[in-house]
N, C-alpha and C positions, 0 to 999 in steps of 0.2 A: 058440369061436364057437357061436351057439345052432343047436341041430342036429346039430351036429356033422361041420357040410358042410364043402367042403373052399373055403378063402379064395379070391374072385375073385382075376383073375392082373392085375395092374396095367396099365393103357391104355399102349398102345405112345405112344414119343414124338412119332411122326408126326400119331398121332392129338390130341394136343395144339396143334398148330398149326392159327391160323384160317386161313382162305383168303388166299391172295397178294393183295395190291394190282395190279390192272392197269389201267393207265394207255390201253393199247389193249383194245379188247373181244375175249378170244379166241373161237375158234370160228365165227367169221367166212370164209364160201369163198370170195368174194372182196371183196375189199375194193377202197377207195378208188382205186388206180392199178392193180390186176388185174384185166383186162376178161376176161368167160368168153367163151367162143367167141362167132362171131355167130348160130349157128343159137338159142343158147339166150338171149342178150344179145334177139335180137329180140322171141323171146317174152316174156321177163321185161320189158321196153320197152312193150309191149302190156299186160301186165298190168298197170304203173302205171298205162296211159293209161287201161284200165275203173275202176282203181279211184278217180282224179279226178275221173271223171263223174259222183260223186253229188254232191260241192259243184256242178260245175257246171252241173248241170238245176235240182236241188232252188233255189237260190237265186232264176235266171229264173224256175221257175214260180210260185215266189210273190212275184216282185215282179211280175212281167207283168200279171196282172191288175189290183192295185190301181193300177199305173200306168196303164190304163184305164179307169179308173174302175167295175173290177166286171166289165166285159165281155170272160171266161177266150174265149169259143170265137172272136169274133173278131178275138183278138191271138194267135192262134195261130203266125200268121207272125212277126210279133214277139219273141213268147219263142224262136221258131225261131234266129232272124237273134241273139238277144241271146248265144242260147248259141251257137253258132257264133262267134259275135266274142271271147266269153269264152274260148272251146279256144283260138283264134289268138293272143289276146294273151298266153294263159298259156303256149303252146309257146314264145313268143321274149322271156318273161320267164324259163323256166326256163335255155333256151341260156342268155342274158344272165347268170344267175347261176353256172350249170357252169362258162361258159368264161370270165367275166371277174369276176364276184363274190366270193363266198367259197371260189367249184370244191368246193362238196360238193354230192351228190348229191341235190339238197334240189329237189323242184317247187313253183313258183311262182305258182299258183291262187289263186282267188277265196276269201271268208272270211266268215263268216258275223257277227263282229263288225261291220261296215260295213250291216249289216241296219238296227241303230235309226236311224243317220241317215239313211240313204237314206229310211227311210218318210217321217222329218220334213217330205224335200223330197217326195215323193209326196203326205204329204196336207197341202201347202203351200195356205193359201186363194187364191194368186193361179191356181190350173191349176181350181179349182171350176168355172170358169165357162163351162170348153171339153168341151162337150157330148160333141164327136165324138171316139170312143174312141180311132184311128189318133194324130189329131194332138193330143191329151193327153199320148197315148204319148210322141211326139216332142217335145214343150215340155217335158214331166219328165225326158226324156233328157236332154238340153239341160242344162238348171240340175241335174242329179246331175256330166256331164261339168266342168262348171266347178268345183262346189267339190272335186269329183277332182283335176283340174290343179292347184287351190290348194294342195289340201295334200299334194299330190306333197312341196312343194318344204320341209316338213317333213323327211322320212326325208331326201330329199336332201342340202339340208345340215347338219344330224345327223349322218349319216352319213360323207360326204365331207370335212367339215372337221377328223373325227378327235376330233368330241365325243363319238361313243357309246365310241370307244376308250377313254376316261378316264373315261367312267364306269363300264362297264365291269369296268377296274382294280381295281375296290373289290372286283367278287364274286369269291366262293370255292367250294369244291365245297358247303359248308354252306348259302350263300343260294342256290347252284343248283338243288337239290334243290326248293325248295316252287315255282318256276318252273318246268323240265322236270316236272314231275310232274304239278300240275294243267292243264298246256296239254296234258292228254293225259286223266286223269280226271273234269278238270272241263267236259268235252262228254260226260256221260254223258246228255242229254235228247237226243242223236241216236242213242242206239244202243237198249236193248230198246222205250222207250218208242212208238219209230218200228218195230222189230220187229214187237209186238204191233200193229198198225193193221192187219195183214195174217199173223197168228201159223202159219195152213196153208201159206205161203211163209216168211214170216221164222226161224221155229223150221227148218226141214228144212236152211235154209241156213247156219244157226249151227252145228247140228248136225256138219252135210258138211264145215264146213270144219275143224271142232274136227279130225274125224276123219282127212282126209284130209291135216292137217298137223304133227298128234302123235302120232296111232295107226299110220296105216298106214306112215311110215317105219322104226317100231320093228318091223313085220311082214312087211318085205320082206329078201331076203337078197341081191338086188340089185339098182341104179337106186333106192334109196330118195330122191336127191336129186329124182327126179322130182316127187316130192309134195310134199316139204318146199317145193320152189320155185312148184310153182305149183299148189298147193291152193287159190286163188283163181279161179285160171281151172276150173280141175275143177270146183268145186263152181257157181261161178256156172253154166257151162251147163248140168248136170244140173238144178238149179233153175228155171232162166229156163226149161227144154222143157218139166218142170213144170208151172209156173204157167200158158204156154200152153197146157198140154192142159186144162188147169183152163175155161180161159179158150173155149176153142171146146169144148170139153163143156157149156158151158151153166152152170157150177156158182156163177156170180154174175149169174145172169140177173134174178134177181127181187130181188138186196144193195141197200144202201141207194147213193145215190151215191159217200158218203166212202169206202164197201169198194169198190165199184167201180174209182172212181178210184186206191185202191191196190194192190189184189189183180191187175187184170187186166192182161195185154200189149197191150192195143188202144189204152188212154186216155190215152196220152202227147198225143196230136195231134199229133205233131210231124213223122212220118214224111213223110202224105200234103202237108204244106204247105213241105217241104223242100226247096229250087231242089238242082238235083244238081250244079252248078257255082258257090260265091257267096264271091270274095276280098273279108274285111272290110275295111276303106278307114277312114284320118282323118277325123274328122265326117262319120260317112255318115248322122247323125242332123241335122246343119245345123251351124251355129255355136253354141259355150256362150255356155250366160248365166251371171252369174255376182249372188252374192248375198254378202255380207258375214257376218252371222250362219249361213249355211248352212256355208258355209268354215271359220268358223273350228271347227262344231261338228267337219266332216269331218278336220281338222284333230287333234280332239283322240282322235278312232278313231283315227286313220293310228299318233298317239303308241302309241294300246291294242296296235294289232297291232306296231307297232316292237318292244316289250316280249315280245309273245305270241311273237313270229318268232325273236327271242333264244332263247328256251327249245328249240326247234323248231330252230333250228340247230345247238343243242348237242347235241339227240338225233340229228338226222342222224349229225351228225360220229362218234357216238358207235356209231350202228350201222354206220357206216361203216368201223369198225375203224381211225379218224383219230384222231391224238393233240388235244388242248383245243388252240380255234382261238386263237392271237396276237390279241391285240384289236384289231390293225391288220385284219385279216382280218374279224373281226364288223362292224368299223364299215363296210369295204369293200363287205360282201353288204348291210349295211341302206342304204346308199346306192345300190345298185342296184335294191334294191326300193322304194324312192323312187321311182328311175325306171319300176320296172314299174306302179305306183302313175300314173303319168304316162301312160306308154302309156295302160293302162286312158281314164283320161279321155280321151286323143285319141282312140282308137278308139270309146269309146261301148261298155263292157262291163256300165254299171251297178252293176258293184261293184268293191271294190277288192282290191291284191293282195298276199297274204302266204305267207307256207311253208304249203303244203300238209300236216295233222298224219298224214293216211290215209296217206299216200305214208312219210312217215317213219315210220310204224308200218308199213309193209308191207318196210319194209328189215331191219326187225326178224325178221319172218317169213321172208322168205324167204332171211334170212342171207347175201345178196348184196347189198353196198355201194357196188358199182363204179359209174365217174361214166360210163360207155361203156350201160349200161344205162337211166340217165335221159335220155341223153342222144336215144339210140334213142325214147322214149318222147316227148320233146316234139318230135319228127319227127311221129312219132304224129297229135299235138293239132292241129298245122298241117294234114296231109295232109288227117283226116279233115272239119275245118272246113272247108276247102273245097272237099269232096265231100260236098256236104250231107245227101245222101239215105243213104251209108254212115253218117258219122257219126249221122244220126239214127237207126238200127237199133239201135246200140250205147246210144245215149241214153234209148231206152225201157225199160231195163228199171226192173222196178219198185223202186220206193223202200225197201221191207221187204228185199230182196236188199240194197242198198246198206247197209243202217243192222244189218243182222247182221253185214257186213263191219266196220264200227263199232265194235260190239262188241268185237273180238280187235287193231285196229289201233290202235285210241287207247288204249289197255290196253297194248300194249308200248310207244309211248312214253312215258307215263306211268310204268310200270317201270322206263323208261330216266334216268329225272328220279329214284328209288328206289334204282338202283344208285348213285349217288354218296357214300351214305352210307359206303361204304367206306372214301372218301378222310377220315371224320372221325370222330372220336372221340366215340361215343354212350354212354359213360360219364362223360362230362362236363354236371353239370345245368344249363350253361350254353345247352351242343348243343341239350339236350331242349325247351328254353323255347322258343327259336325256331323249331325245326322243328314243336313241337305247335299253338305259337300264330298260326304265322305260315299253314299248313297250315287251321287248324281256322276261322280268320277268313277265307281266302281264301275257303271252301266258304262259309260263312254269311253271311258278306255280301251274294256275289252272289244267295242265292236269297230274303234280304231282299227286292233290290232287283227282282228277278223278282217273287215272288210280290205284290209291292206293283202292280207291271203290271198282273199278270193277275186282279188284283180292281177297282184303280179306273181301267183301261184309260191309264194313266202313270205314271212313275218318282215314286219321293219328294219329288223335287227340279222343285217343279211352279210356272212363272211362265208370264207369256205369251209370254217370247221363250222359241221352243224349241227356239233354236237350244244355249241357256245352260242350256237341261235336260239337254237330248244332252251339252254337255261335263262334265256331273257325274255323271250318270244310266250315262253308257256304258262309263266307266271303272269304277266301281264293279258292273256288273254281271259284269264278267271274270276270272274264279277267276283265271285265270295272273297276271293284271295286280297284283291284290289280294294274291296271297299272295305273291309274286315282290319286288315292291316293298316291300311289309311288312318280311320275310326280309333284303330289304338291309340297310334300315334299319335295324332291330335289329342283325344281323350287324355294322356300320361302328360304332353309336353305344354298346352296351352293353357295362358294365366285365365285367372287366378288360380290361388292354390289356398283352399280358407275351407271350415267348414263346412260353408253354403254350397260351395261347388263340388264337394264331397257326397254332399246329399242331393245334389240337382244328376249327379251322375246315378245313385242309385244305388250307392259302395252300400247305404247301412242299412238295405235290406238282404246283402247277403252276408254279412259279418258274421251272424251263428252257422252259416253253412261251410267256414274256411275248411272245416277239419271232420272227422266222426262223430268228435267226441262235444262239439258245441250245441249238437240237435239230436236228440233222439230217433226222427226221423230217417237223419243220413246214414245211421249204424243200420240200421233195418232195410234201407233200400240197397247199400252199396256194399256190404260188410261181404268178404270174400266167405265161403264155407269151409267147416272144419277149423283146421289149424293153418291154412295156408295165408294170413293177415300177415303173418310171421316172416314170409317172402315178399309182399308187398307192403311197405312202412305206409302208416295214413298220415305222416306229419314228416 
């Protein structure tokens, strides 16, 4: 040997073995059916509830105003009342799916897909003509309510009649992967970009919580779980006292409005216009109108998020330390989110409702999966909805806080879409094709169809009914939908069909999980309570 060193000693054999396939995610402290105590259950319950709250502010305050046609100070009571309706219907859509849906840990909140159609019907020409900004308000309510109710009945029966199960059927850990992943990276125009709007808050908070949920567990010698579990709540109030001292110092006295309105604690509006007792109620907006072309646009969202939720349930399940849901089971939770899809429109919440991705990023984080903890949390939604004046304390904090949280939550589901590649064989240049392609078109597509927006103020696909833009324009703007679907397709249609290809997809590590009754485990995670299996067939 040159040198005349002495020959490296040969790599142990242990060291030669890749890492195990696990079919549960280890390292999980509690999972799916181990509830932690309740002193700790409630605070971690609490912590979902703050970290829901930025879909559900952020969405009302920018639809409130344009549903008044411009006029933000005097809908203040409005966006108040919208987002209070939004907490309530999301607490008794979450229950809904805990205890009778899919029972994974999964919140059932508002979604930012349902944005393009809803503006459609905001700036509809037939409300142009209602001056008065209150009852603009109310007649957009109205006609968004109806084509909600409409295409409830989408997810519903989809769901219910045990068609999303069959389809379903088709995927594998291969086409899961370009679905769980971008329904988690491809919301990155919510995390630094909203950051930076307010970077003296958002950076400190990105910061705190890096530190407070990677570093300082590794530096404690003991209660390290402390921080690992609730490095959200930490860091949020250290921030948020922050930003108020920021804020009564004077230090955005003389900022322009838009830093204003983000940087500071005061600009929510929502506190002082906040009834401290207000139970939201079926059509507290009047009766829906209902519109044809509006429906079927909402219609063709509800399809987007049905897809987007898929992904999003799989991550739950999967931080959840839950074995791959029986497809009886998926179609069962998308047919309850149908129904919460349904709610929404009766209630009058203005937008629609799907898996919550923050939430299932924060199960990631705080490596507690248990359904005793969301469950705790959408008590939460209801309580503070209507106790208006608490819940609005909690609803003002600022949006740069929210979207640093962003940051690290849509990041581990997104990883969570990332770890499936285990289950398949990325030596195979079959594997490669589809996850680069299908990955690389879902990202490009949509900011095609984005950036074409935000130049000629409309999607590509430009007529005058637009209601029939919305149904082409909206699906194609949605990384998960795009590359998800993509992913299928290729995955079902491209040769070969052998075997090998079988197993390079990943099919036969979920084979015992088709059904209940092939794994012990799936009856115990997913098994409805009581006698009610009897309504929902597993096969």
């Amino acid at each position: 040997m040159a040198g005349g060193g002495a020959a490296a000693p040969p790599p142990k054999q242990d060291e030669l073995i890749p890492h195990p396939v696990k079919d549960q995610l280890p390292g999980v402290s509690y999972c799916i059916t181990s509830p932690p105590p309740w002193p700790e259950a409630i605070l971690l319950g609490f912590q979902h509830y703050i970290v829901m709250l930025g879909t559900t502010v952020l969405i009302p305050s920018f639809l409130a105003p344009q549903m008044g046609g411009g006029k933000a100070n005097i809908l203040f009571t409005e966006k108040g009342s919208m987002i209070q309706t939004l907490q309530f219907v999301a607490g008794l859509n979450t229950l809904a799916q805990i205890l009778l849906g899919t029972r994974l840990p999964a919140v059932i909140g508002g979604s930012y897909t349902y944005i393009p159609a809803t503006l459609s019907i905001v700036l509809a020409g037939r409300y142009s003509e209602i001056l008065e900004p209150v009852e603009r308000f109310k007649r957009i309510m109205r006609g968004i309510q109806g084509a909600m109710i409409v295409a409830s009945t989408l997810q519903i029966v989809i769901g219910f009649s045990g068609l999303w199960r069959n389809v379903t059927r088709f995927m594998s850990p291969l086409s899961t992967v370009p679905l769980v992943a971008l329904s988690g990276f491809g919301l990155y125009e919510l995390g630094f970009p909203l950051v930076a709007k307010c970077v003296e808050i958002g950076l400190p908070q990105l910061i705190l919580l890096v530190i407070f949920s990677q570093c300082l567990p590794h530096l404690m010698k003991g209660g390290k779980h402390v921080f690992t579990r609730f490095a959200v709540l930490f860091s949020v109030i250290l921030v948020w006292i922050y930003a108020h001292l920021l804020t009564i110092g004077g230090a955005y006295k003389n900022a322009a409005p838009t830093t204003q309105l983000s940087c500071r604690t005061d600009r929510a509006g929502i506190i002082s216009v906040a009834p401290w007792i207000r139970v939201p109620y079926p059509f507290q907006w009047g009766a829906p109108t209902f519109h044809a072309g509006e429906a079927f646009a909402m219609m063709a969202t509800s399809f987007v998020t049905l897809v987007e939720s898929t992904g999003a349930f799989i991550a739950v399940s999967r931080y959840a330390s839950a074995t791959p849901m029986p497809h009886s089971v998926l179609s069962r939770g998308v047919g309850w989110q149908g129904l919460g899809i349904l709610f929404s429109g009766i209630f009058g919440t203005g937008n629609g409702s799907s898996v919550s991705i923050e939430n299932a990023g924060l199960l990631g984080l705080t490596r507690v999966g248990s359904r005793r903890v969301v469950q705790v949390s959408a008590v939460f939604m209801i309580f503070f909805s209507v106790l208006g004046k608490f819940g609005a304390v909690f609803a003002s904090i600022p949006a740069p806080i929210v979207a640093a949280l962003y940051c690290i939550l849509f990041a581990y589901v997104g990883v969570g879409g990332l770890g499936f590649l285990q289950f398949c064989n990325m030596n195979a240049f079959r594997t490669k094709f589809i996850l680069a392609f299908s990955i690389f078109m879902g990202l490009s597509i949509p900011q095609y169809f984005n950036e074409y927006r935000s130049v000629k103020g409309y999607g590509p696909i430009h007529s005058s009914a637009k209601w029939f833009n919305d149904m082409i324009n909206v699906p194609f703007s949605s990384e998960p939908f795009v590359a998800g679907v993509l992913a299928l397709i290729l995955d079902v249609t491209l040769p070969p069909k052998d075997g090998t290809t079988r197993k390079d997809r990943g099919m036969h590590w979920w084979d015992r999980f088709q059904s209940y009754k092939t794994d012990t485990r799936s009856e115990e995670f997913y098994s409805l309570p009581c006698n009610l299996n009897k309504f929902f067939p597993s096969v």
